[in-house]
Backbone as CSV, one residue per row, in Angstrom:
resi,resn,N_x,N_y,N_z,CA_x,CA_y,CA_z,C_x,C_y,C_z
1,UNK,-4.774,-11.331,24.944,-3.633,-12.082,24.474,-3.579,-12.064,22.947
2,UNK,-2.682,-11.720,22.487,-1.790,-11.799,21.146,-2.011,-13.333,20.721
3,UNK,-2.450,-13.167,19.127,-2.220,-14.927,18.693,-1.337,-14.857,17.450
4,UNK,-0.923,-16.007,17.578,0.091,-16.414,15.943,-0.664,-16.407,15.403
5,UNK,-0.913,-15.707,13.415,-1.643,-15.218,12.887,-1.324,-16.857,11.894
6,UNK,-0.038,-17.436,11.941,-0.289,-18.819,11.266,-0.614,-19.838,11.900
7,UNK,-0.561,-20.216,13.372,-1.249,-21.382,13.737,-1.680,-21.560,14.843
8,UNK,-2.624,-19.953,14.957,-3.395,-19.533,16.399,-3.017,-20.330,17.307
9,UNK,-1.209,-19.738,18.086,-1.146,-20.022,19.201,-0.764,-18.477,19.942
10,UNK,-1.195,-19.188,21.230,-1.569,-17.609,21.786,-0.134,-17.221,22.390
11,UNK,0.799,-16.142,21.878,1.909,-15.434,22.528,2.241,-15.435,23.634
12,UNK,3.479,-15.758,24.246,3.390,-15.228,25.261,3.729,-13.853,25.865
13,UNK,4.177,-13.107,24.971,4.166,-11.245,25.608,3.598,-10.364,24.674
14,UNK,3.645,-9.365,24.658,3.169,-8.350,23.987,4.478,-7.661,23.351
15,UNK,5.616,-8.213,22.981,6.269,-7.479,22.110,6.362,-7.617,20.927
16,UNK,6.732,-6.504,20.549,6.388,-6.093,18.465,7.182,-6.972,17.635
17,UNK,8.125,-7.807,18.095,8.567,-8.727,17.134,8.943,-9.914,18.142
18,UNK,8.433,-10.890,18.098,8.674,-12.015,18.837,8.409,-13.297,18.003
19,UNK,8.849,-14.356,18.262,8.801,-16.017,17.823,7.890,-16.361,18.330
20,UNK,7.368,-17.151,17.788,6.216,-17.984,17.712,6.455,-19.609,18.608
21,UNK,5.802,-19.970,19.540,6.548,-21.327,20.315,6.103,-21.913,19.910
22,UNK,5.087,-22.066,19.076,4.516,-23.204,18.657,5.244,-23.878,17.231
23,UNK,5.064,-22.683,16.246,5.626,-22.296,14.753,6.564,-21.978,14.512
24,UNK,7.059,-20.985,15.353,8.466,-20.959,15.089,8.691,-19.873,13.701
25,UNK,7.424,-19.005,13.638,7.314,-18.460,12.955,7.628,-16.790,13.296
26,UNK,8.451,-15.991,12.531,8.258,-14.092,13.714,7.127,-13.719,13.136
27,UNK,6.571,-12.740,14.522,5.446,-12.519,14.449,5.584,-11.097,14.517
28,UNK,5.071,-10.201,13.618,5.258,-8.993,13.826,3.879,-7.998,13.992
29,UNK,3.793,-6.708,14.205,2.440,-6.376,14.438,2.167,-5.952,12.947
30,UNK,1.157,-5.319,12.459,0.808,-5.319,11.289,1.099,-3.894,10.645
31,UNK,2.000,-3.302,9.541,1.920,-2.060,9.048,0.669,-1.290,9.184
32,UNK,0.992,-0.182,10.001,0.122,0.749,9.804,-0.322,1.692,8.640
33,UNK,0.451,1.457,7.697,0.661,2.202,6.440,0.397,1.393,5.217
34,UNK,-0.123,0.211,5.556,-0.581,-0.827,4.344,-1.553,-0.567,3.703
35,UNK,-2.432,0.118,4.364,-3.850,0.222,3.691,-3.653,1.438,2.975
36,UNK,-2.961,2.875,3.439,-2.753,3.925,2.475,-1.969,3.711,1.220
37,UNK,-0.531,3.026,1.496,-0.079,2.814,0.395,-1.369,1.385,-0.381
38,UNK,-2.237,0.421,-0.642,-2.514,0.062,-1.457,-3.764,0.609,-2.068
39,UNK,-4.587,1.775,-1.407,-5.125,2.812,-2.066,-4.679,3.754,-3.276
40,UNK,-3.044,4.374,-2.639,-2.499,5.381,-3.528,-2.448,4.060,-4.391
41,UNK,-2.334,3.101,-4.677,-1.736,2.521,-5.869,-2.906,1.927,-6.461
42,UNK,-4.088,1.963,-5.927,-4.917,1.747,-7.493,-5.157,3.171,-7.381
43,UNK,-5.652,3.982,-7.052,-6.002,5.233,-7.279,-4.795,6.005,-8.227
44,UNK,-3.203,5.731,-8.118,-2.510,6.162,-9.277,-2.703,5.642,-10.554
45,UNK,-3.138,4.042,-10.123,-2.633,3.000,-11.366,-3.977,3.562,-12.535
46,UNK,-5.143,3.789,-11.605,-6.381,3.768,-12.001,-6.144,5.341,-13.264
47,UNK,-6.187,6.551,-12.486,-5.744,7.313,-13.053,-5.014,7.566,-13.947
48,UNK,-3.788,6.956,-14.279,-3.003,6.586,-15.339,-3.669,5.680,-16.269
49,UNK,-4.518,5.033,-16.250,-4.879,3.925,-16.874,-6.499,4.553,-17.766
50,UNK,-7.404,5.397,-17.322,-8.000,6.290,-17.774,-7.639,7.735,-18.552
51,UNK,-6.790,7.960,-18.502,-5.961,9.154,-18.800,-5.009,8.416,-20.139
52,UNK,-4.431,7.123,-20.544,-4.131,6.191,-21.195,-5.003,6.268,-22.296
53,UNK,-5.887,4.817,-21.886,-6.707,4.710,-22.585,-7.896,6.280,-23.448
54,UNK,-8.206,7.159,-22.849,-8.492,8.770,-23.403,-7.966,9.134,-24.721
55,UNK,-6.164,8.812,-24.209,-5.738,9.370,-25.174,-5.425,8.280,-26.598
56,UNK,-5.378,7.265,-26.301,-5.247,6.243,-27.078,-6.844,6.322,-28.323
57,UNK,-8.140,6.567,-27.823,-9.111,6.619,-28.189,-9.375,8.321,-28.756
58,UNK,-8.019,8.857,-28.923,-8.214,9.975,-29.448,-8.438,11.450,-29.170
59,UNK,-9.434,11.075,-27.728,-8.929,12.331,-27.053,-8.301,13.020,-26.600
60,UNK,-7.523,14.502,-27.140,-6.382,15.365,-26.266,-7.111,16.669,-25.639
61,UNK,-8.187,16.277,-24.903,-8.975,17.353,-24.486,-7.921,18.237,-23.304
62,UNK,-8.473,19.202,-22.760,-7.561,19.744,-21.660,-7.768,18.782,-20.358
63,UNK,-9.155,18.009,-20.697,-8.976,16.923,-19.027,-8.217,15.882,-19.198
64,UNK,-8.006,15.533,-20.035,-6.788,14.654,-20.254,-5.173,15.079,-19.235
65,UNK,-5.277,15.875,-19.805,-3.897,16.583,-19.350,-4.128,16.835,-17.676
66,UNK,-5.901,17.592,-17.471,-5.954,17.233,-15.795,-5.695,16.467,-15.265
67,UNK,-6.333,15.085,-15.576,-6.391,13.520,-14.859,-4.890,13.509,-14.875
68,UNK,-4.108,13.891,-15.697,-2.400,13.288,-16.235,-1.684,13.998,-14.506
69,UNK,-2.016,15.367,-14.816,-1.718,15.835,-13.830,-1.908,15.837,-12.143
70,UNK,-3.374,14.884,-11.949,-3.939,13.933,-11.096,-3.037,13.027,-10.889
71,UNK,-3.161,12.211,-11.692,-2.024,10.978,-11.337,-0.828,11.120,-11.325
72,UNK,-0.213,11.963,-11.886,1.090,13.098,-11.362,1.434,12.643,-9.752
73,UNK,0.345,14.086,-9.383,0.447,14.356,-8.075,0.426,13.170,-6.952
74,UNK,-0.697,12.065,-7.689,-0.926,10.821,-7.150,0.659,9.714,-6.910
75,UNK,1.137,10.336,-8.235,2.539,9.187,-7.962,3.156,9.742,-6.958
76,UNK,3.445,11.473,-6.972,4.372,11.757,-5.963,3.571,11.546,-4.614
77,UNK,2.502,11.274,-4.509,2.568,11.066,-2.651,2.607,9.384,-2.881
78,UNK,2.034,8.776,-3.567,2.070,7.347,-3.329,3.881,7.304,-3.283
79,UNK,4.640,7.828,-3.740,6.340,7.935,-3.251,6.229,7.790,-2.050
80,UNK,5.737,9.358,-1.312,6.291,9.512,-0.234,5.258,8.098,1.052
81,UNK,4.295,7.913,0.346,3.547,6.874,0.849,4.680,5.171,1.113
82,UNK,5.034,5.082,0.121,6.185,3.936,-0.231,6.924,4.153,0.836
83,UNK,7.783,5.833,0.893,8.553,5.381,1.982,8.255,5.195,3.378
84,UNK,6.918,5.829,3.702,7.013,5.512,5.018,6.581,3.980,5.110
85,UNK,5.611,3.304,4.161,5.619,1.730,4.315,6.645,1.011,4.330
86,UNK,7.345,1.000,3.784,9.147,0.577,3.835,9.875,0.634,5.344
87,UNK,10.161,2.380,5.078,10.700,2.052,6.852,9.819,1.788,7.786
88,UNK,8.715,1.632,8.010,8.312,0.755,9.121,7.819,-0.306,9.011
89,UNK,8.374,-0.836,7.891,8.785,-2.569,8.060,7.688,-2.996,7.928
């Protein structure tokens, strides 16, 4: 049995979006895509933020420009990451 995740009462069916009888709260099942998208986003933020600070402290080595290009690539999937967290709600 399924429980209300705000005031552990136990569901009565197994469908993906239902009310809560107790709370009165909707209860939905949990994104499957939550945990990838909040990875890509320290792993972009992180990357950008080392690659930042590098250059701020003077270095324009060629890894600079790697990591840049790291977190590049990092924004465009954390995109395509965004959208699939989005549409499935």
């Amino acid at each position: 049995m399924r429980r209300c995740p705000y005031c552990q009462a136990e569901l009565p069916t197994d469908a993906p979006e239902q009310e809560c009888p107790q709370c009165r709260n909707i209860v939905r099942p949990p994104n499957p895509h939550a945990r990838r998208f909040a990875w890509m986003m320290l792993i972009t933020a992180t990357l950008y933020l080392i690659a930042m600070c590098s250059m701020l402290g003077g270095d324009t080595g060629w890894w600079v420009f790697l990591i840049f290009g790291m977190a590049t690539l990092s924004g465009v999937y954390l995109m395509i990451t965004m959208y699939h967290f989005f549409k499935a709600g």
